[in-house]
C-alpha positions as CSV (number, residue, x, y, z in Angstrom):
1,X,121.4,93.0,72.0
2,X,119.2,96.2,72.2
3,X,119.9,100.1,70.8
4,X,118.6,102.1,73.7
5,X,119.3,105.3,73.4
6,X,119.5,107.3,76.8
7,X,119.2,105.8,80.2
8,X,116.8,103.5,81.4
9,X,116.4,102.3,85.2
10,X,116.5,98.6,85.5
11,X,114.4,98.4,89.0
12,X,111.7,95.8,90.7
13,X,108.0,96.7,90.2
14,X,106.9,98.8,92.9
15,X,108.7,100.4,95.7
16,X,109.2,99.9,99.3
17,X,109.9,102.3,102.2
18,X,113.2,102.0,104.0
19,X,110.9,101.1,107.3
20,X,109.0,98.6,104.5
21,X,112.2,96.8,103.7
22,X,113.7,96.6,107.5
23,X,110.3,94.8,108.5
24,X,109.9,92.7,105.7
25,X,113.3,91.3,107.1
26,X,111.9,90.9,110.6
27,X,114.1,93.9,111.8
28,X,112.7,96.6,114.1
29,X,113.1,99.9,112.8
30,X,114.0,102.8,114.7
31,X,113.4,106.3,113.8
32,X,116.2,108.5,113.5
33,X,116.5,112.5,113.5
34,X,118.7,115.3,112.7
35,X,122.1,114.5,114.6
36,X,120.9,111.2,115.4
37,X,121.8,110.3,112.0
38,X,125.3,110.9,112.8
39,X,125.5,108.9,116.1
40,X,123.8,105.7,114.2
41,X,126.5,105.8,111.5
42,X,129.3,105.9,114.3
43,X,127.2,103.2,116.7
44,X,127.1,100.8,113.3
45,X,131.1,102.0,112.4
46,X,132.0,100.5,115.7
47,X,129.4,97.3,115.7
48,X,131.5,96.2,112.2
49,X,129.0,97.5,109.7
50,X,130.1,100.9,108.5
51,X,127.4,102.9,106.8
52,X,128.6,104.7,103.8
53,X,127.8,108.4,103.0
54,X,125.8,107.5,100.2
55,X,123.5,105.0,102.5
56,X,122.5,107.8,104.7
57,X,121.7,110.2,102.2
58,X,119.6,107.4,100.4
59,X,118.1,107.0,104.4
60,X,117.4,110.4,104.9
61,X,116.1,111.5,100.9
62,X,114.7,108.5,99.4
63,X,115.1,107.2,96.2
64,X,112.4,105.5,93.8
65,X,113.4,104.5,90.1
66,X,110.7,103.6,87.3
67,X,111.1,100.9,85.1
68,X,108.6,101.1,83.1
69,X,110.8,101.9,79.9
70,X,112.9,99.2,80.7
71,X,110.8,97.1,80.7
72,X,109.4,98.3,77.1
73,X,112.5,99.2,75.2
74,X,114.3,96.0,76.8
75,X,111.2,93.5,77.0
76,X,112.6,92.3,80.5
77,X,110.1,89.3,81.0
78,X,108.6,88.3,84.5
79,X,110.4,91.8,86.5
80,X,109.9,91.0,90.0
81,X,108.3,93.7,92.6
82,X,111.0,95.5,95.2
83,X,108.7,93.4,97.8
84,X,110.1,89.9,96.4
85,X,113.4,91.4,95.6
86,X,114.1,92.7,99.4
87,X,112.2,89.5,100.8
88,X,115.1,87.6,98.7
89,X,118.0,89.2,100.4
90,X,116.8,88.5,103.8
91,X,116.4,85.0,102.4
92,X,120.2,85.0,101.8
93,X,122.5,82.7,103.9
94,X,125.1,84.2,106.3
95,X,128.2,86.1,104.3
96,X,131.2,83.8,104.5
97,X,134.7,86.2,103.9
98,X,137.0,84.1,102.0
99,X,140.5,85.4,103.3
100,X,143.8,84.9,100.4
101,X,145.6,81.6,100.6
102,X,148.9,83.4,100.8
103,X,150.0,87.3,100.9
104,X,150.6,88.9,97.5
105,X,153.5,91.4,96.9
């Protein structure tokens, strides 16, 4: 319903620290170094969470997005912080896999 021209990051208010957002879910972050990295993508491979490549380099690097021209050029009302948005999907229920009725060719 908007021109923008160029990107724009559509993102919460605010940031929060990958330690921030494991203890806003009551988790208990543990800090991981060099090859350790490797060994906590195998240890959660084999729990049933794999950990995709992209996940660890976001771990290791960081990432932070402003949305300040978002907000602007889109007039996003009421953007809620990274806080609220992270305390929200801890908030989620359990994730229910829906398996296919019947096998497709």
């Amino acid at each position: 319903m908007r021109s923008v021209d160029g990107p724009v990051n559509v993102v919460g208010r605010g940031a929060a620290s990958p330690w921030q957002a494991a203890r806003l879910g009551g988790r208990i972050p543990i800090p991981v170094l060099g090859p350790g990295w490797d060994a906590a993508r195998r240890i959660a491979e084999i729990a049933g969470a794999p950990v995709p490549p992209h996940v660890i380099e976001l771990m290791r690097q960081g990432r932070a997005g402003d949305g300040a021209r978002a907000r602007d050029v889109l007039s996003l009302p009421g953007v809620r912080s990274t806080v609220e948005i992270c305390t929200e999907l801890y908030e989620w229920g359990t994730v229910s896999q829906l398996r296919p009725a019947e096998a497709v060719a």
